[in-house]
C-alpha positions in Angstrom: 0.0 0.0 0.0 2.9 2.4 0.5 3.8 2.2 -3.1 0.7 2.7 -4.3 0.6 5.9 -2.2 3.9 6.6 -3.3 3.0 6.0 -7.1 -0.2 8.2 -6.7 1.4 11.0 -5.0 4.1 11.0 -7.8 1.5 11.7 -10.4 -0.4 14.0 -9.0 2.3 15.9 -7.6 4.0 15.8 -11.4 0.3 17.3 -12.9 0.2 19.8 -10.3 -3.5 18.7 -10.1 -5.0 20.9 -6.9 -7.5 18.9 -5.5 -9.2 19.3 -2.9 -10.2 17.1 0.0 -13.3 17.7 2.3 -13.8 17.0 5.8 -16.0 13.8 5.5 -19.7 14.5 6.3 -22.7 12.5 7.8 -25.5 11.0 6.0 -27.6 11.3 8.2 -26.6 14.9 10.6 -29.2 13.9 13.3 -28.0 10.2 13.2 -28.3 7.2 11.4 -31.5 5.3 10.7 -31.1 1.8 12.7 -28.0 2.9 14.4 -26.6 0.8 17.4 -25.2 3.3 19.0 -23.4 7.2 18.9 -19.4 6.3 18.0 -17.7 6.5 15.1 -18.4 3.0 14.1 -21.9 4.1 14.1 -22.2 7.5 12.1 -21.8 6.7 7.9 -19.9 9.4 6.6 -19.3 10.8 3.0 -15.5 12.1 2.4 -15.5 14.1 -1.0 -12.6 14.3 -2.7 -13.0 17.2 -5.6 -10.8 17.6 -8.7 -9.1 20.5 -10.4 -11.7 22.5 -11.6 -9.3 23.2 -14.7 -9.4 19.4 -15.5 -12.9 18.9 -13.3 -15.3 16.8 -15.9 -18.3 17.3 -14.0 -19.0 13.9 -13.5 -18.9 12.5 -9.8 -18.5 8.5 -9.1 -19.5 7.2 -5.2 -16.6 4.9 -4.0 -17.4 1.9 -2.0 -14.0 0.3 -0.2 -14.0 -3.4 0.1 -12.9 -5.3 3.2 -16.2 -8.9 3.4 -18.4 -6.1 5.3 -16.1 -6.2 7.8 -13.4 -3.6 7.7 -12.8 -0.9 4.7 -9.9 -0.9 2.7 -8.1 2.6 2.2 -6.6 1.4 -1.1 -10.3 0.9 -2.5 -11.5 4.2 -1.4 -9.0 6.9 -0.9 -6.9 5.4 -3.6 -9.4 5.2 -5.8 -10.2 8.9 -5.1 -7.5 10.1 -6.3 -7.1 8.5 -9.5 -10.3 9.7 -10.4 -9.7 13.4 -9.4 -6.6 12.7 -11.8 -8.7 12.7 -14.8 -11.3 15.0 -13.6 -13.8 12.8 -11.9 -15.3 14.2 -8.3 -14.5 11.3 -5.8 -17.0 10.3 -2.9 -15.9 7.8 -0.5 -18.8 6.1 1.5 -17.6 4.9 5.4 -20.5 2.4 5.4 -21.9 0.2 8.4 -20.6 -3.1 9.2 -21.3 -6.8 9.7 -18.5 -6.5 12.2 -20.2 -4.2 14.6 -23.5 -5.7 14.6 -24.9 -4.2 11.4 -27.2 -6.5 8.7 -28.9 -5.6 5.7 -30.6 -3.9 4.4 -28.3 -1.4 7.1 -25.6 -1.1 4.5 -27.5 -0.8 1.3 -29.8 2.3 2.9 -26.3 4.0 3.6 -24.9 3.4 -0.2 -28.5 4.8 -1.3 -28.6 8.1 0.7 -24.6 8.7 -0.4 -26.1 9.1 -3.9 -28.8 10.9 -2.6 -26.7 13.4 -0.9 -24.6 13.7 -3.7 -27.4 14.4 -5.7 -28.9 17.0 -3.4 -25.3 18.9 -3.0 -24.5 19.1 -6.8 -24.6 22.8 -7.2 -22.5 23.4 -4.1 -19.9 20.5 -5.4 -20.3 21.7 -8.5 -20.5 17.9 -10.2 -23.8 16.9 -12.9 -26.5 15.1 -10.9 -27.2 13.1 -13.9 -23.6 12.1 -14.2 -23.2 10.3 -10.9 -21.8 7.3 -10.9 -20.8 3.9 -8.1 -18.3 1.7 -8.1 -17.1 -0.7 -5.3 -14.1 -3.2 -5.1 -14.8 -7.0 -3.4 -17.4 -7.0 -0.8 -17.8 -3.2 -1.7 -19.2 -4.0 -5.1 -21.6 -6.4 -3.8 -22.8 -3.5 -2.0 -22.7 -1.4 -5.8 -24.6 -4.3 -7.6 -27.2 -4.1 -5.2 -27.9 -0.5 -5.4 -27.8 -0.9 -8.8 -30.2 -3.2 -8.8 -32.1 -2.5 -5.7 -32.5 1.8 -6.5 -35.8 3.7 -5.4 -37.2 6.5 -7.1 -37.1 9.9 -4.3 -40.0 10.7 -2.3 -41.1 14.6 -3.8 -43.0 15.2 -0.7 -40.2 14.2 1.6 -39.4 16.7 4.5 -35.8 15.6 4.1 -34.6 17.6 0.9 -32.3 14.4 0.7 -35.1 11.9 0.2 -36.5 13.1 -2.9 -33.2 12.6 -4.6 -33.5 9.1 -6.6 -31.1 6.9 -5.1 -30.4 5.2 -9.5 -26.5 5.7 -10.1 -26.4 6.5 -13.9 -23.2 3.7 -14.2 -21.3 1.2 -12.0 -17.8 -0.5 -11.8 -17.3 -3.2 -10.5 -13.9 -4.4 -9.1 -13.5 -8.7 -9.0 -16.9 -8.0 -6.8 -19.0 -10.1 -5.1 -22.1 -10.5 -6.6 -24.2 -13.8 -5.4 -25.2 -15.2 -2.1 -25.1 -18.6 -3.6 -22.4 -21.3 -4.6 -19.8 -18.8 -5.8 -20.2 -16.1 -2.8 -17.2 -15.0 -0.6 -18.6 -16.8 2.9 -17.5 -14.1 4.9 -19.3 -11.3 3.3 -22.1 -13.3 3.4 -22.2 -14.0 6.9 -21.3 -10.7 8.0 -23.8 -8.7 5.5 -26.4 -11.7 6.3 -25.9 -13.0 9.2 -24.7 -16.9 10.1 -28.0 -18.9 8.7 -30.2 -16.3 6.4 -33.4 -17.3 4.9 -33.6 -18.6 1.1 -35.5 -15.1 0.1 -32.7 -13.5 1.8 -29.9 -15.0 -0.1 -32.2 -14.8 -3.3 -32.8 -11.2 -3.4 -29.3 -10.8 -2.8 -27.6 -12.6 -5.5 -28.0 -9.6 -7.5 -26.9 -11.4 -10.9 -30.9 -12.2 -10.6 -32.2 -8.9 -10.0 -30.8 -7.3 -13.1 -33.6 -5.8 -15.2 -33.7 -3.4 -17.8 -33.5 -0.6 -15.9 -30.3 -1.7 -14.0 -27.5 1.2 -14.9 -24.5 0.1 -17.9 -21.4 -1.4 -16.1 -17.6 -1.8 -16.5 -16.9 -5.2 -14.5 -13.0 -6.7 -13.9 -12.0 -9.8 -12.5 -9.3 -11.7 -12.6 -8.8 -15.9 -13.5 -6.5 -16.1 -10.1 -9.0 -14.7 -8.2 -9.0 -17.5 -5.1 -11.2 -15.3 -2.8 -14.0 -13.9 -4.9 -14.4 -16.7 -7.9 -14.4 -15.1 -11.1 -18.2 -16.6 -11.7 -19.5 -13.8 -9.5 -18.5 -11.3 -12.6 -19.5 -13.6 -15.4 -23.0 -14.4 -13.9 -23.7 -10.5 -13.7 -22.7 -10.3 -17.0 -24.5 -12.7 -18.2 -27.7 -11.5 -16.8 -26.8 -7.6 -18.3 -26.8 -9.3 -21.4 -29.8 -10.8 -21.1 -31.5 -7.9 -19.8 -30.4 -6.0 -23.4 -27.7 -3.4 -20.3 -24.7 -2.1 -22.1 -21.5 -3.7 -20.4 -18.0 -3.9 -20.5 -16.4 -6.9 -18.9 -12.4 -7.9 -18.6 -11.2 -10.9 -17.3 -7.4 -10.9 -16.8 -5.4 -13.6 -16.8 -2.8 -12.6 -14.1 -3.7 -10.8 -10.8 -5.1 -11.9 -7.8 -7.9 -10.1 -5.1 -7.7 -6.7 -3.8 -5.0 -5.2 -6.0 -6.4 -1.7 -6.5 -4.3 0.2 -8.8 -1.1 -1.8 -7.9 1.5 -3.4 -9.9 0.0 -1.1 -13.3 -2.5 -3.7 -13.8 -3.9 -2.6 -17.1 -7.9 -2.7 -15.8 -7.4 0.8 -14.8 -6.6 2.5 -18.7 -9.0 -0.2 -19.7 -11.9 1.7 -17.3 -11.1 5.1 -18.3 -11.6 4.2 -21.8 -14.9 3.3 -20.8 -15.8 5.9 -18.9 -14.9 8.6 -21.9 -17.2 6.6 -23.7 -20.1 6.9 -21.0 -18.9 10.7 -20.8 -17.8 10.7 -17.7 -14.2 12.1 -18.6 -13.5 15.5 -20.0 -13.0 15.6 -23.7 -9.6 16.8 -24.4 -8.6 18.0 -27.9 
């Protein structure tokens, strides 16, 4: 991890790219829905992380670290922060609730749905397009993105939260060698700490999200890898497979060599690969 900090900090600091790092803010500022109690572990916080506004695109992606709904990894969230304020995407990194401290969905997934929400709701003062709004989440973190993307509620217009009646659809998602099913292929500790140790059949059905895909389910970029020994590579092709189905524009790579949690280590080539995608979905600023 300290050579990816290393690496990062030697490209930014080579661009001269000034962004900007807020203070991270709660979801919720009178407290949590469902919360166990008033620490830290307990509050869900937003840290954005705003580009340039030379380079700034106007397009804003929510990060979701991985870490089997038990811990969150920096390299998934801050890292991934500020690769995309490199090339002038507006970073948000959820600090989600936890299986570890006693939290079960649908806990997590109502904190991934009010970050796009509050996103949403603040685009004028961050100065990012609300229709440009994007997720992506690395390991247990894109579970939690595939089922936003698949589990999304219109916003509620008479709402006295101003928050609420922001729909909680991201307009694309990336997924990074994620979990997607509760079934054969799943990663067993996710499960259990996102599920608890012996969850009902509907449970585990509605959260295999590669069979809650419909039409309506945002376009994806999705990377695995074949050596992938703690989230099989199925997870990824299933989803797939069921975007296909579902007529969803997708991009899927499956590399060869690499195993889980990498990040942007070792100049593994999924992250060019991604930003080609994303200048496609125009989510990058055109540059002539």
């Amino acid at each position: 991890m300290n050579l990816l900090k290393w690496f990062l900090g030697l490209i930014l600091a080579s661009a001269q790219v000034q962004a900007e790092t807020l203070p991270a803010i709660p979801l919720w500022p009178q407290g949590a829905p469902g919360a166990l109690g008033t620490q830290d572990r307990d509050m869900p916080t937003l840290t954005p992380y705003l580009p340039d506004p030379e380079t700034a695109s106007g397009a804003a992606i929510v990060v979701l670290p991985g870490g089997g709904y038990g811990g969150l990894a920096k390299h998934e969230g801050e890292g991934y922060a500020l690769w995309l304020n490199h090339h002038g995407v507006a970073a948000f990194v959820l600090k989600y609730r936890l299986g570890s401290h006693g939290y079960r969905h649908p806990v997590m997934l109502n904190d991934a749905a009010r970050a796009i929400r509050v996103v949403r709701s603040k685009a004028a003062e961050w100065k990012v397009d609300p229709n440009r709004l994007g997720i992506m989440g690395s390991s247990a973190g894109g579970h939690l993105a595939s089922t936003l993307l698949t589990h999304f509620e219109a916003g509620k217009p008479d709402a006295a939260d101003p928050v609420e009646r922001e729909n909680s659809r991201p307009d694309l998602g990336i997924l990074c060698y994620a979990v997607i099913t509760m079934g054969e292929f799943t990663h067993r500790g996710s499960r259990q700490n996102l599920l608890g140790a012996e969850p009902a059949a509907e449970l585990i059905e509605n959260l295999s999200n590669e069979k809650q895909v419909t039409a309506q389910t945002p376009p994806c970029f999705i990377w695995h890898t074949f050596e992938d020994v703690a989230v099989p590579v199925e997870n990824s092709l299933a989803f797939a497979a069921a975007l296909r189905k579902a007529r969803v524009p997708f991009e899927l790579h499956v590399y060869q060599k690499g195993g889980h949690g990498m990040g942007l280590g070792n100049g593994h080539p999924w992250a060019n690969d991604c930003l080609f995608w994303l200048k496609a979905q125009g989510f990058l600023k055109i540059t002539k």
